[in-house]
Z-matrix of the N, CA and C atoms (Angstrom, degrees):
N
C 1 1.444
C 2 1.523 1 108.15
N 3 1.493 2 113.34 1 128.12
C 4 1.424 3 105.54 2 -177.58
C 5 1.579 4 105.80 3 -108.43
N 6 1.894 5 100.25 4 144.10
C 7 0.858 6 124.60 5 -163.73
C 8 1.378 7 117.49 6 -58.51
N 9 1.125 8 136.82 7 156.86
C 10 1.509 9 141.30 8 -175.38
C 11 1.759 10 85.92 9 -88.63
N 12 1.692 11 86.43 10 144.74
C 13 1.704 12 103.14 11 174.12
C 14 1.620 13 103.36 12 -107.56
N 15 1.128 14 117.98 13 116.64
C 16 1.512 15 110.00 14 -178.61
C 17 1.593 16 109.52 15 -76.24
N 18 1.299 17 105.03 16 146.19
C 19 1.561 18 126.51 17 173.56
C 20 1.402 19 98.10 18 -72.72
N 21 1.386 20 119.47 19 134.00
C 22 1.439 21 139.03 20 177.32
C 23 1.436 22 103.20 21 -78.58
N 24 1.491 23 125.40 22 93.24
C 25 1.607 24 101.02 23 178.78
C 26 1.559 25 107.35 24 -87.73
N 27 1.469 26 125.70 25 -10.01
C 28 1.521 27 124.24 26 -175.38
C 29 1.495 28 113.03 27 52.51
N 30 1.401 29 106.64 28 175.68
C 31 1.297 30 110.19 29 -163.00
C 32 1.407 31 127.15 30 132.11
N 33 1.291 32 102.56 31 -71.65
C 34 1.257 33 104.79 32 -162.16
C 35 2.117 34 99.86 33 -173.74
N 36 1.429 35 98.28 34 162.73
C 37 1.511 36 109.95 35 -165.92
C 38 1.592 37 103.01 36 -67.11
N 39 1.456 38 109.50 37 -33.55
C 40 1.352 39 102.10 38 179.39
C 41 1.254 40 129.61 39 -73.64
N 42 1.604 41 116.45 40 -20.67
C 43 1.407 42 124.62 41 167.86
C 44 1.380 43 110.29 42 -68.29
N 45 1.242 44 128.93 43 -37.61
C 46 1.445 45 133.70 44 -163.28
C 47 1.783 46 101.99 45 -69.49
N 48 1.576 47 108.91 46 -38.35
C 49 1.378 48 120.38 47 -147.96
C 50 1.235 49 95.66 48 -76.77
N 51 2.000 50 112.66 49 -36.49
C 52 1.505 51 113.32 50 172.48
C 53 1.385 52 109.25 51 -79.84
N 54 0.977 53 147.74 52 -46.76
C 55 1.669 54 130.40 53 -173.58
C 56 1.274 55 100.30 54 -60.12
N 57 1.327 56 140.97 55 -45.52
C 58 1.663 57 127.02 56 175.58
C 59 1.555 58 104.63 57 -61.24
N 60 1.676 59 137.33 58 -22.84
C 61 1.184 60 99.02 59 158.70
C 62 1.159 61 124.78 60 -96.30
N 63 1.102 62 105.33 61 -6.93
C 64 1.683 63 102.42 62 169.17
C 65 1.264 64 119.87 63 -46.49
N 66 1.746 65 119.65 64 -58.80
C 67 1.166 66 130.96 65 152.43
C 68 1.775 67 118.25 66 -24.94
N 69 1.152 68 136.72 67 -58.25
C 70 0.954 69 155.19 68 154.20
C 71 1.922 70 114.79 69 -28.24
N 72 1.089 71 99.76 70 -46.89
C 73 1.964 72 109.68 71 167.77
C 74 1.928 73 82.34 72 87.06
N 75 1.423 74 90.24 73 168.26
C 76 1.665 75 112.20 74 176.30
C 77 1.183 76 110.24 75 -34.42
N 78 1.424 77 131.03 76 -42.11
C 79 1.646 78 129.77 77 -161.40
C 80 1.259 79 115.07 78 -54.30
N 81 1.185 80 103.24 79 -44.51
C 82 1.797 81 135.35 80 -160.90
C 83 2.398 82 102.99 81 -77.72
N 84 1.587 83 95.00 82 -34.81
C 85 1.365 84 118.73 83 -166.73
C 86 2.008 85 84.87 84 -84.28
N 87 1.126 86 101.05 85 -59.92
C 88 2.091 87 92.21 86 -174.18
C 89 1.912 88 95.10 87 -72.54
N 90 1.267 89 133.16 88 -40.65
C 91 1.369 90 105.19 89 163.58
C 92 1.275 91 149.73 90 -60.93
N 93 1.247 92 111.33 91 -2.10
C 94 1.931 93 123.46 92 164.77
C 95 1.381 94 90.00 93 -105.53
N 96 1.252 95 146.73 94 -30.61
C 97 1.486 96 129.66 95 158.14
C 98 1.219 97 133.15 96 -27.76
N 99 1.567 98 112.25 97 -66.19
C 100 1.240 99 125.15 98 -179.87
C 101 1.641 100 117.61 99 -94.65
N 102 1.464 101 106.76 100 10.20
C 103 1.643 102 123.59 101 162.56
C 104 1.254 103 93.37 102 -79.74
N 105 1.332 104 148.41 103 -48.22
C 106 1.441 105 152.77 104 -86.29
C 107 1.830 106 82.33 105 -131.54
N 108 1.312 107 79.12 106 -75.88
C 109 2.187 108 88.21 107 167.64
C 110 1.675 109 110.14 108 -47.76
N 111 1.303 110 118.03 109 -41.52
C 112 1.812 111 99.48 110 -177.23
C 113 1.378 112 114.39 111 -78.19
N 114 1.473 113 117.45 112 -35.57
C 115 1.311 114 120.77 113 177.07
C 116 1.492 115 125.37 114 -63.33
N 117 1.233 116 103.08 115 -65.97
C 118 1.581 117 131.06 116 171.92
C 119 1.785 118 117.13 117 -127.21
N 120 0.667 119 109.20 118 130.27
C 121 1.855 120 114.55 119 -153.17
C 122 1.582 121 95.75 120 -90.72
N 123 1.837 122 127.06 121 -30.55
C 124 1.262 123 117.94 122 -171.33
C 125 1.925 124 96.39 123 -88.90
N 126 1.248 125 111.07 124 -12.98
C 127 1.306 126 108.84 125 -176.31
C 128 1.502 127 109.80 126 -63.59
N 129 1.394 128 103.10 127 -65.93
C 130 1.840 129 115.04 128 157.48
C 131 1.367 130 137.53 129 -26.55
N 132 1.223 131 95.59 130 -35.11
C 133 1.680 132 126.33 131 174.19
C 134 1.649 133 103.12 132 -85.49
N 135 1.213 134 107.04 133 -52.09
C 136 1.619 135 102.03 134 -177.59
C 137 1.650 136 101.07 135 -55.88
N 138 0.968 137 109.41 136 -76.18
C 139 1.784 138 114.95 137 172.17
C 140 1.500 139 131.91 138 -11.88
N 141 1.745 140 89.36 139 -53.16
C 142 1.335 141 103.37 140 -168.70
C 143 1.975 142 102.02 141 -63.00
N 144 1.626 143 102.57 142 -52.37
C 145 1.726 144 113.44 143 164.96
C 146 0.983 145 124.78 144 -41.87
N 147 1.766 146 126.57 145 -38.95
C 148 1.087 147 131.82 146 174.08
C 149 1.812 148 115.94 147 -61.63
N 150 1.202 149 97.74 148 -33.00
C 151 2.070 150 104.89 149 -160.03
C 152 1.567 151 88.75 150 -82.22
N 153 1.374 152 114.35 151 -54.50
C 154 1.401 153 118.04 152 179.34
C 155 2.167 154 123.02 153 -41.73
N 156 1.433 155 88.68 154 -41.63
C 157 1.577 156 118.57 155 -169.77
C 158 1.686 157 97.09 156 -66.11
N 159 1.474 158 102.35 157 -41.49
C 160 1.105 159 111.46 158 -175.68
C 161 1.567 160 134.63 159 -102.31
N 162 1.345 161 100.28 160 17.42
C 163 1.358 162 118.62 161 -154.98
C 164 1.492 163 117.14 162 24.44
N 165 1.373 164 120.76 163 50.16
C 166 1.177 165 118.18 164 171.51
C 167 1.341 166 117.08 165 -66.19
N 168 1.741 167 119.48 166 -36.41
C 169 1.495 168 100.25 167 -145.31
C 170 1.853 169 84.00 168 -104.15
N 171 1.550 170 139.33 169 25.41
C 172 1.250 171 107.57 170 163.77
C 173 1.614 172 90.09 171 -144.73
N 174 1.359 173 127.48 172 0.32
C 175 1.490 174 109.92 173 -162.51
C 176 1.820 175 97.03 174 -153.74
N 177 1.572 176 106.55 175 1.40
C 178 1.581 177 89.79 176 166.05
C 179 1.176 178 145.22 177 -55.84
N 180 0.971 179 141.97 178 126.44
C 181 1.731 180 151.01 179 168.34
C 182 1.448 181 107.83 180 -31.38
N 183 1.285 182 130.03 181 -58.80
C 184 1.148 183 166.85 182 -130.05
C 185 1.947 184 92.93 183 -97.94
N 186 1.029 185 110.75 184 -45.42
C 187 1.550 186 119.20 185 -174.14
C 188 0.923 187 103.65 186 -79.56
N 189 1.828 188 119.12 187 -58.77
C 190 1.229 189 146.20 188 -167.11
C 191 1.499 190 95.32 189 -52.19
N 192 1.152 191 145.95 190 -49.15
C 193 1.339 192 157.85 191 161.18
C 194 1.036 193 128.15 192 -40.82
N 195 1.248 194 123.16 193 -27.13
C 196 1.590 195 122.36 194 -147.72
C 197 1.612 196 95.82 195 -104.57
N 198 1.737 197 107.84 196 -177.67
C 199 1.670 198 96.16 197 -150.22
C 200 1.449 199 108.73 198 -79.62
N 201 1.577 200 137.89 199 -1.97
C 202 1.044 201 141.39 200 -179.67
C 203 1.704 202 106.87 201 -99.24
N 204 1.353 203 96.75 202 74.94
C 205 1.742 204 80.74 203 -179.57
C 206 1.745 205 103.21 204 -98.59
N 207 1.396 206 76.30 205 164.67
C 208 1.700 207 102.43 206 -173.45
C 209 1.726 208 118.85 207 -68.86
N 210 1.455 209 97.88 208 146.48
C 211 1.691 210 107.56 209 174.36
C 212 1.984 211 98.50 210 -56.34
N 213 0.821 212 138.80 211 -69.06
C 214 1.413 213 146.30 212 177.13
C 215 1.776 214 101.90 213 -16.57
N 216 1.421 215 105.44 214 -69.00
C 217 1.600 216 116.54 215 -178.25
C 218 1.488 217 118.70 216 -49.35
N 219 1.516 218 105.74 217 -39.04
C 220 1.460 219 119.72 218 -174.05
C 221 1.806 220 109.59 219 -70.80
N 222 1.653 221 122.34 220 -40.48
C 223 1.140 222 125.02 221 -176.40
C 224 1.506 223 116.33 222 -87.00
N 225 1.499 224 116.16 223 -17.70
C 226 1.591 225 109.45 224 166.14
C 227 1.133 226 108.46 225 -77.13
N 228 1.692 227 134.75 226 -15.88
C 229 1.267 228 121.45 227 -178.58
C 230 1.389 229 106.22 228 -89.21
N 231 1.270 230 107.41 229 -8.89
C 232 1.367 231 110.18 230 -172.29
C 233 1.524 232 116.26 231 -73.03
N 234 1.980 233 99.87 232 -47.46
C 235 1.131 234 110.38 233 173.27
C 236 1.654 235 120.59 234 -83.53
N 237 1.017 236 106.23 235 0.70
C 238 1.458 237 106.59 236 173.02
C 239 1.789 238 103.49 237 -62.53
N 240 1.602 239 102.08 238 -70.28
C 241 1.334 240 125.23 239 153.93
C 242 1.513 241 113.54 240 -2.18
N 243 1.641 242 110.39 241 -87.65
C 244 1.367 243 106.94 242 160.56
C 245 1.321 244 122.86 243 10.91
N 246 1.265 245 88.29 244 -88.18
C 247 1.599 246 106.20 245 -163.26
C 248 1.912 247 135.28 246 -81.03
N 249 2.234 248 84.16 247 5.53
C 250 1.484 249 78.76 248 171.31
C 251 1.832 250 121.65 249 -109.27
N 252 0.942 251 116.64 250 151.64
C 253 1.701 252 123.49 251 174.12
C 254 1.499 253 98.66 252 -27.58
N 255 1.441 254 124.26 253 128.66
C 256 1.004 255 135.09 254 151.00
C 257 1.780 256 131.40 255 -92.22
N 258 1.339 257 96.91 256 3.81
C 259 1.674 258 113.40 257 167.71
C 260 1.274 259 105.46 258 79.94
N 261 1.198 260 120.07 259 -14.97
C 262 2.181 261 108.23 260 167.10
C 263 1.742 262 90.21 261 -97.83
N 264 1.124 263 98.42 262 132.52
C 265 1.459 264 125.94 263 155.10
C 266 1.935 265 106.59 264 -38.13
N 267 1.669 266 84.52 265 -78.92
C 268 1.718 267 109.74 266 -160.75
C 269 1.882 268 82.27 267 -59.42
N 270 0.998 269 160.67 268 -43.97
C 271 1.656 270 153.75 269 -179.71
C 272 1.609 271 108.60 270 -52.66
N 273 1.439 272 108.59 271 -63.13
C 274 1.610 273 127.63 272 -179.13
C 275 1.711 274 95.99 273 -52.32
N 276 0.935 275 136.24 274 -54.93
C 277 1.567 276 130.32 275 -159.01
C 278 1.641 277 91.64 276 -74.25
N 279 1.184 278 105.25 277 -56.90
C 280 1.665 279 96.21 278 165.75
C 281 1.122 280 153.03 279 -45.78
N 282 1.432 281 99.78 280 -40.75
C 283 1.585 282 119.66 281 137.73
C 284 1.285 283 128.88 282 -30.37
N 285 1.189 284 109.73 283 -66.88
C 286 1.777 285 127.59 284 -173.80
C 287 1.371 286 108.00 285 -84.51
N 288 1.590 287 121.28 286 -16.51
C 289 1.518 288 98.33 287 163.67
C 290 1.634 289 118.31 288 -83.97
N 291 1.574 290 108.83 289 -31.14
C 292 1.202 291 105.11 290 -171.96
C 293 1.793 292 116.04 291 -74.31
N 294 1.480 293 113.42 292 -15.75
C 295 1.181 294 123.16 293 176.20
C 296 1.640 295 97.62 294 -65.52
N 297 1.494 296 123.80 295 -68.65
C 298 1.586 297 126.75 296 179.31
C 299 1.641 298 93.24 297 -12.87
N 300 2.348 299 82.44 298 -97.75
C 301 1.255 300 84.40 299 -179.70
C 302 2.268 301 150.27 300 -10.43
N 303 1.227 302 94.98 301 -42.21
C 304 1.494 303 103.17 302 151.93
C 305 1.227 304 136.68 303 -55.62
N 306 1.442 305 110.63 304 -81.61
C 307 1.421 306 143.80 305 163.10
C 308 2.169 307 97.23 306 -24.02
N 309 1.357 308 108.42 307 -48.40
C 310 1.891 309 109.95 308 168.36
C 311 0.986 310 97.73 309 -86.46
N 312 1.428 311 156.21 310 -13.87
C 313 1.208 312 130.82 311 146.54
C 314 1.883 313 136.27 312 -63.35
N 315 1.539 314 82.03 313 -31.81
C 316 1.830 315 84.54 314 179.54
C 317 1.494 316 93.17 315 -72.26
N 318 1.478 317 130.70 316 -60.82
C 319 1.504 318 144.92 317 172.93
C 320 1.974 319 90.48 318 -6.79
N 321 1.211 320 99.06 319 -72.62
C 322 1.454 321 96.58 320 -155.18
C 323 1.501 322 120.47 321 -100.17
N 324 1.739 323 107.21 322 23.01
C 325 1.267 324 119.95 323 164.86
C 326 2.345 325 91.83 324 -88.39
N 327 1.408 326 88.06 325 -40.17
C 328 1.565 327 89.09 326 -160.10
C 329 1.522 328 113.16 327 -55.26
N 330 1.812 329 103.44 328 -33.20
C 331 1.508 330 101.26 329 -178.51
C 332 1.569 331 88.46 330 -93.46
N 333 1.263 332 150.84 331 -4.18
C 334 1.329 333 108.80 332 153.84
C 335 1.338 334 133.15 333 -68.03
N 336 1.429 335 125.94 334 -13.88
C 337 1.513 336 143.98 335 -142.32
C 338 1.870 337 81.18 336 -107.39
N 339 2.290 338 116.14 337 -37.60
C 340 1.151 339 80.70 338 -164.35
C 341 1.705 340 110.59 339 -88.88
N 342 1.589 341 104.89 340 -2.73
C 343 1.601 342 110.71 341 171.94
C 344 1.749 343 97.65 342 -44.19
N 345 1.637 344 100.62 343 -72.50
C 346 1.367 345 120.36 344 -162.65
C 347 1.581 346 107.36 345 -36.88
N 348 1.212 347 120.81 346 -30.04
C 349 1.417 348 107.87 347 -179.07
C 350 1.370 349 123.09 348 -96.43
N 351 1.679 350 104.89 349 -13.19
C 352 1.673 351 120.72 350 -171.33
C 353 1.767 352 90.45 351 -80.56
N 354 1.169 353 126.86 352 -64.67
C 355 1.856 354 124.51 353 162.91
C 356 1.332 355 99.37 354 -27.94
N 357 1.366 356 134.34 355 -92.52
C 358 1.503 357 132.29 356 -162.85
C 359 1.743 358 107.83 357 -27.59
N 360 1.600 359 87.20 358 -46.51
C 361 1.933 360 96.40 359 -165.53
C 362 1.640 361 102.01 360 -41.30
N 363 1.663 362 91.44 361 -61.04
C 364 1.873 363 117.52 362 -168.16
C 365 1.546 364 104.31 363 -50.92
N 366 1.412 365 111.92 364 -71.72
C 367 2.000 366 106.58 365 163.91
C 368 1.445 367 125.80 366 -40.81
N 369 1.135 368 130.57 367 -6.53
C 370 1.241 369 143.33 368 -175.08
C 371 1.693 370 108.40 369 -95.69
N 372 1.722 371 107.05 370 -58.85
C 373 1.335 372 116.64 371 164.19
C 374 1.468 373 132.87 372 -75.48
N 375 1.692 374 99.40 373 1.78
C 376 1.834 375 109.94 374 -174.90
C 377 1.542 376 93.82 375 -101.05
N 378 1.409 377 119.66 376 -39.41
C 379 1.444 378 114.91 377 163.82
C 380 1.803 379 138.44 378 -49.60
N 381 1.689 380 89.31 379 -42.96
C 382 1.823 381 106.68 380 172.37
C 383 1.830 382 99.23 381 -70.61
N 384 1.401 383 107.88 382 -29.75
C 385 1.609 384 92.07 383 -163.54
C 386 1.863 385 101.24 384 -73.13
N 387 1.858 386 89.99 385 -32.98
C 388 1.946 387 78.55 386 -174.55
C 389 1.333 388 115.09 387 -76.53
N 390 1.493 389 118.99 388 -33.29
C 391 1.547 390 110.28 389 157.43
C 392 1.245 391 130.71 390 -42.01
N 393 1.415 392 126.86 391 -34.71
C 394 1.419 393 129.79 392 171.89
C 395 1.952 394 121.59 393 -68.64
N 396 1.821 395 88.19 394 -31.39
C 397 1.772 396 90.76 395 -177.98
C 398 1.577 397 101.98 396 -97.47
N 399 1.264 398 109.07 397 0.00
C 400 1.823 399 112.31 398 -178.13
C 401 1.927 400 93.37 399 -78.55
N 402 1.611 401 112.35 400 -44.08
C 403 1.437 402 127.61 401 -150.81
C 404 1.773 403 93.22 402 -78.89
N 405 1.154 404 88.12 403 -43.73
C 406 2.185 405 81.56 404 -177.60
C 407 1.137 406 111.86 405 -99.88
N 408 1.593 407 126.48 406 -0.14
C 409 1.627 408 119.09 407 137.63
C 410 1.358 409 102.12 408 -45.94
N 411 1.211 410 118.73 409 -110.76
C 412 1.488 411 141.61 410 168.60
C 413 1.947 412 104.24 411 28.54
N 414 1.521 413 96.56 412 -77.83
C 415 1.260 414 126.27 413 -171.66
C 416 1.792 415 106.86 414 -54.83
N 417 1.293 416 106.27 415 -47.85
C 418 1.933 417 108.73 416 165.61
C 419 1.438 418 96.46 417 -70.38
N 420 0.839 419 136.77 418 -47.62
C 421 1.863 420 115.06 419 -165.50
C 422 1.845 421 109.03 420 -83.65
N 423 1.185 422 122.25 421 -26.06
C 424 1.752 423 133.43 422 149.89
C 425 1.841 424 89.98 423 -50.14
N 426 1.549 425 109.45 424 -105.98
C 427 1.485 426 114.80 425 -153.86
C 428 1.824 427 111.21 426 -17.45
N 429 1.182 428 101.43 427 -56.34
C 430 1.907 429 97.05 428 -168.19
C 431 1.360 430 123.32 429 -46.21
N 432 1.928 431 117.33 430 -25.11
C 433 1.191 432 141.47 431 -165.24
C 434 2.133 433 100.82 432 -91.72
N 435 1.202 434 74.55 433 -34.49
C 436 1.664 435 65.68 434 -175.75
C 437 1.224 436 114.06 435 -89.06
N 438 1.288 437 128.25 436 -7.21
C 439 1.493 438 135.23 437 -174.16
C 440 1.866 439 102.87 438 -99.89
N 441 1.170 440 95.60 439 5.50
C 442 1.679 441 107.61 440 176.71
C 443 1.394 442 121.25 441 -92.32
């Protein structure tokens, strides 16, 4: 994977300090964070306002970019993909049947999984009910003896 070349915006120390962490991705952005809090606590705090201000630490561009990208980034492009024309006909129909085909498979993994748990539920509550008529059996054939 080749590395992103950062754009020189110049200026000034503070621009430089953020495009090298930008370069760097989020990791690098929550580690002068929580430097920021041990050293100086409003520094940490400034930071923390800044990433937030800037949606750095869940929705930056800038992160989103950099050479460690995320499993998340990789599967929306994936599924974007999915869903566009690949220019053979005879591929696309293939496409879209084998997607169906799935899509009734997850369908009827999901209502098996929700049978599978509605049974567990019922064995779960057929067990508490015989424990409860096992416990006040018990308790009527005890009480009569002790009141003797």
């Amino acid at each position: 994977m080749e590395a992103r070349q950062p754009q020189y915006r110049g200026g000034s120390w503070f621009r430089d300090a953020e495009d090298w962490m930008d370069r760097k991705g989020k990791p690098a952005w929550i580690i002068a964070m929580v430097l920021g809090f041990i050293f100086f606590w409003p520094v940490g705090l400034a930071l923390l306002f800044y990433m937030i201000w800037r949606k750095k630490f869940m929705f930056g561009k800038s992160c989103r970019n950099s050479a460690r990208r995320g499993s998340a980034h990789e599967m929306r492009r994936t599924g974007y993909a999915a869903m566009k024309s690949s220019g053979n006909s005879a591929f696309d129909a293939y496409k879209q049947e084998t997607l169906r085909r799935l899509e009734e498979e997850q369908d009827a993994f999901e209502s098996f999984l929700e049978r599978l748990r509605a049974a567990k539920d019922k064995a779960e509550f057929d067990q508490f009910m015989d424990d409860r008529a096992s416990k006040a059996a018990s308790e009527r054939d005890t009480a009569p003896s002790e009141n003797a």
